[in-house]
Structures are given as structure tokens and as C-alpha cells.
C-alpha positions, 0 to 999 in steps of 0.5 A: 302697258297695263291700264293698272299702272298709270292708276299707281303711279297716280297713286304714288305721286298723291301719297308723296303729296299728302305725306307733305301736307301731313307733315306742314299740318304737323308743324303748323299745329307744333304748338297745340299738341299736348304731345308733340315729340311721340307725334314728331316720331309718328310724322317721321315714320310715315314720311320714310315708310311713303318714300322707302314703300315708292318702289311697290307701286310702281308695280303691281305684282310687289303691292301685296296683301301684306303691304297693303294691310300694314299701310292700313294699319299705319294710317289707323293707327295715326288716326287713334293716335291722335286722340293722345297728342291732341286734346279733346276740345282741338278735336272736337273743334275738327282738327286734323288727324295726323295722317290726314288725307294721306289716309285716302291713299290706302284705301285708294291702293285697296281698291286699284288691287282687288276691286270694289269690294276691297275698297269697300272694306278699307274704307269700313275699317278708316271710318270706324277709326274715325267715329273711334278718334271723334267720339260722336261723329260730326256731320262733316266728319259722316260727310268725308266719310261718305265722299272716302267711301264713294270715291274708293268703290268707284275707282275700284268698280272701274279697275274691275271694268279696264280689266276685264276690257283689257282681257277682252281685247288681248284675245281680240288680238289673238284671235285677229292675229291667228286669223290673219295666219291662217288667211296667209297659209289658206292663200298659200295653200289655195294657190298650189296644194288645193289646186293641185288636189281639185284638178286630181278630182275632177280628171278622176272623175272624168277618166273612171276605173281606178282613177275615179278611186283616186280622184274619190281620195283626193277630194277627200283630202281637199275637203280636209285641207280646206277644213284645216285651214279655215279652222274648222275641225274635220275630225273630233279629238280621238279618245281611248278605246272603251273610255266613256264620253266626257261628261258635259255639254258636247261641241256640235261642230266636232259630233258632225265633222265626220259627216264632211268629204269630198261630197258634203261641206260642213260650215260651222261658225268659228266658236263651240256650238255647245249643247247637252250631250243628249240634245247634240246626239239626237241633232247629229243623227236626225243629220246623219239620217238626212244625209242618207236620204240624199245618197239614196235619193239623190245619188252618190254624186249629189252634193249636200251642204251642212250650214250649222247657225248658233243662235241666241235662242236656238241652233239652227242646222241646214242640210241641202243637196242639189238633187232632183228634189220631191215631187209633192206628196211623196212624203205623206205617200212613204209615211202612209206606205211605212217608211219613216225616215223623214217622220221619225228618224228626222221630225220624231227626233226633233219634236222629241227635243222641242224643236223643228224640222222643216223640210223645203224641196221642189222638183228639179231644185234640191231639198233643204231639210231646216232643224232648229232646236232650242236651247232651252 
């Protein structure tokens, strides 16, 4: 149920109460008015336009502008009203208004409808018709005015606040539901497919020639699987041949995907990663150059892992791989003998960007390359 709809209801069950109380007060009063039949005539018109409007607020989608500026309307018009049926010393002496507090219930309806400012605005329009109907304004009337006003702008700021927690937790829901799919098909999976495609890989392996082609395939295929199934995307959406990039800023996740296989497992978080395109590019492809490093040094059957981390400030990428790792100074010696690919293809790009790049390795333990670009 809508947190909308107990407000309406709410706010219908005060408008029937207030129409009666206008009503009592109208009766009470029968003998003070100089013209009590135009206001006998005004009472019985907003006693049948609360009961025959009910219907609207049961529902939110039927209160429309429309209605709800033509209730307005009828409330500021029993408030002018009344400067005719009542004489001028009842009024200054604080007699009610003919719709009395049934007023409140049409700001009250601004509010629940369009929020704060709605109910700022309606409120403005009731309190110039009062300042109109007393004259010089009294400090009880300023002070129901103020209450009018505070009271209306609050209701609407919590309308505002329940919807968009409402929102929020309507796609919590989606997601804890998709979430709890996938984990169903991931188990599924995992217990037959997955399986099958794993001991493919490694007997492929283990037996060469052309069996090693296809354990390569299956790996590949596994890698796939697994990335589908856990919701990260393997492959970027593909886009018509010439067509130019989307302008705007680019999910990291799909720019390093293609990077994952059998031999290289990317872990991405669940949501877009979303940086400049410039920025996105240069970070793939100081990934894409660490990646080449391991194949080079490490081996084609080195694995290596992609760890992509979004932070508040800054997005962190780690590559690792299992490698025999560094022996100290080897960077420094390639940089002196020209060969650069860690000082610029992988540092340059990123000192260009405004981050870092950090690269940790020992012998016989792997290396890690940590890249961490800031979002500013």
C-alpha cells in the first residue's frame, strides 16, 4: 500500500468533520448574520461538494490540479464571503469564517499532492484572503496563520521524504529479489554446467595437443558462465560498425571485461563504476599493459586477477597474478636500459591522470600492480 493513501483517507475523514463543524457554527451564528439565506446557500454547497469530491481522495491519481484549485477556490471564496453575510463589528470581534477550519483541509490536500512547496503556495493564497476578509489582521489571526503555514510545509516535506523512501525501498526489493534469482541459477549451475566445464579445462590440460585447444575453449566458456551468473558484464554492449562512442562518462566495468578469460578473473562491484571517457580509457589500457607484462614475464599459464574497488573519492584497480614476481631493481635496470612499459605505459598514464601507480612484487610471491585514480 502507498504511504500516500492513509494521508488521504486521513485527510478525508477531517474534511467531513470540519464540513460539520462549519455547518454547527453557521446555525449557531443563524441570528448574527446580516445575510443569513446567500450563506444558508454557501454552507449547503460545501456540504455537498466534501461528500460528492469523497471519492478523489481515496485515491490519488483522481485528486488532480484541477480539483485540487477549485477546492481552493471554494474555501477562498466563503472566506471573502463572509464580509457580506457578517457585519463588520462580529468580524473584527473574531467571528469565524464560514468555511472555518474546513479551509485547512485544502491546503492540507496541496501538500499530500505535490509536496511542500505546493503547500507553501496554498497557504499564501488563504492568508491573503484572510488579511483581505479582516482588514488589519489580528495577532490571532497572524498566529493561525503561521500555525496554517507550518503545519502544511511540514506535511508536505514528510510526503516528500515517505516517497522517496518508498522509492528506495521498492528497488531494494528488486534488487534483493534478483539477487536471490540469480543465487538460485548460480547454484543450479555451479552443480552441473560449471562442473562439467572445469574438469574439460583441466583434463585438456593435462592431456596437450588438441585437447589442450579445447580445455583452453572450455575455460573460456566457464569464465563466461560465471561472469553471467554473478551479474558482471564479460562483454560490453556491441555498437554499429563506425558508429562514434557515447558521449559521457563510461562504465569502467564493461571497458575491462573483455580482459576476463579462463586466465584473468575480473571482480567488479555490482553497480557502474562511471568515470570521463578519457579518464576510463587511459585506466583500461595502463590495465591492459599490466596484463601484457604477466604474459611476458610470467607466462602463458600465469593467472592474474583484476580487483576493481569504487571508492567515495577515488577508484582503486588491482592487477595480481601468481608469477615468479621481481628480483629487486629490475624495474629501475629496464627503465635505464629504455624499456618502459611499467614507467610510462603503466606510471605515465596515470601521473597524467592525477593518480598513482604502485607496483608491489617479491620473488617467488607474484606481483600486484595498485592503480588508484582520483575522481576529481
Amino acid at each position: 500500500m502507498s504511504v500516500e493513501r492513509p494521508l488521504w483517507r486521513a485527510l478525508l475523514a477531517y474534511r467531513i468533520l470540519t464540513c460539520g463543524y462549519a455547518v454547527a457554527i453557521y446555525v449557531h451564528s443563524y441570528g448574527d448574520l446580516r445575510h443569513p439565506l446567500p450563506a444558508g446557500v454557501y454552507m449547503a454547497v460545501l456540504a455537498v461538494w466534501t461528500l460528492a469530491t469523497a471519492g478523489k481522495l481515496r485515491d490519488a491519481a483522481h485528486c488532480t490540479r484541477t480539483f485540487l484549485v477549485a477546492d481552493l477556490a471554494l474555501a477562498v471564496a466563503g472566506i471573502l464571503m463572509t464580509l457580506w453575510v457578517y457585519d463588520r463589528a462580529h468580524i473584527e470581534s473574531g467571528a469565524f469564517t464560514l468555511p472555518s477550519i474546513w479551509t485547512a483541509g485544502s491546503v492540507l490536500a496541496f501538500a499530500i499532492k505535490g509536496g511542500w512547496r505546493w503547500a507553501a503556495s496554498a497557504a499564501s493564497v488563504v492568508a491573503a484572503a484572510d488579511i483581505a476578509e479582516r482588514g488589519t489582521p489580528s495577532r490571532d489571526t497572524l498566529h493561525n496563520l503561521v500555525l496554517v503555514w507550518i503545519a502544511a510545509i511540514a506535511i508536505g516535506y514528510v510526503v516528500e521524504v515517505a516517497r522517496a523512501s518508498e522509492r528506495t525501498l521498492a528497488r531494494a526489493l528488486q534488487i534483493e529479489a534478483a539477487t536471490r534469482e540469480r543465487e538460485r541459477l548460480a547454484r543450479d549451475i555451479h552443480d552441473g554446467v560449471l562442473q562439467v566445464l572445469a574438469m574439460v579445462q583441466r583434463r585438456g590440460d593435462r592431456a596437450g595437443g588438441e585437447a589442450a585447444e579445447l580445455g583452453r575453449l572450455a575455460g573460456e566458456q566457464e569464465a563466461a558462465l560465471r561472469s553471467l551468473i554473478t551479474g558482471d558484464p564479460l562483454v560490453p554492449a556491441p555498437t554499429p560498425d563506425g558508429a562514434a562512442e557515447p558521449a559521457g562518462p563510461r562504465d569502467l566495468r564493461a571497458l575491462l571485461a573483455p580482459h576476463a578469460s579462463a586466465r584473468v578473473t575480473l571482480s567488479a562491484p555490482g553497480t557502474p563504476v562511471l568515470l570521463d571517457p578519457v579518464a576510463a580509457g587511459e585506466l583500461t589500457a595502463a590495465v591492459a599493459a599490466a596484463l601484457d607484462n604477466v604474459r611476458t614475464h610470467a607466462g602463458e599459464e600465469a593467472h592474474a586477477w583484476i580487483l576493481v574497488e569504487d571508492e567515495p573519492d577515488a577508484v582503486l584497480v588491482t592487477v595480481r597474478d601468481d608469477g615468479p614476481g621481481i628480483p629487486e631493481g629490475r624495474l629501475a635496470a629496464a627503465a635505464d636500459e629504455g624499456r618502459l612499459g611499467v614507467a610510462q605505459s603503466i606510471r605515465g598514464r596515470l601521473r597524467d591522470l592525477g593518480g598513482t601507480a604502485e607496483v608491489l612484487s617479491l620473488p617467488g610471491q607474484g606481483t600486484e600492480v595498485e592503480l588508484r585514480l582520483p575522481r576529481h
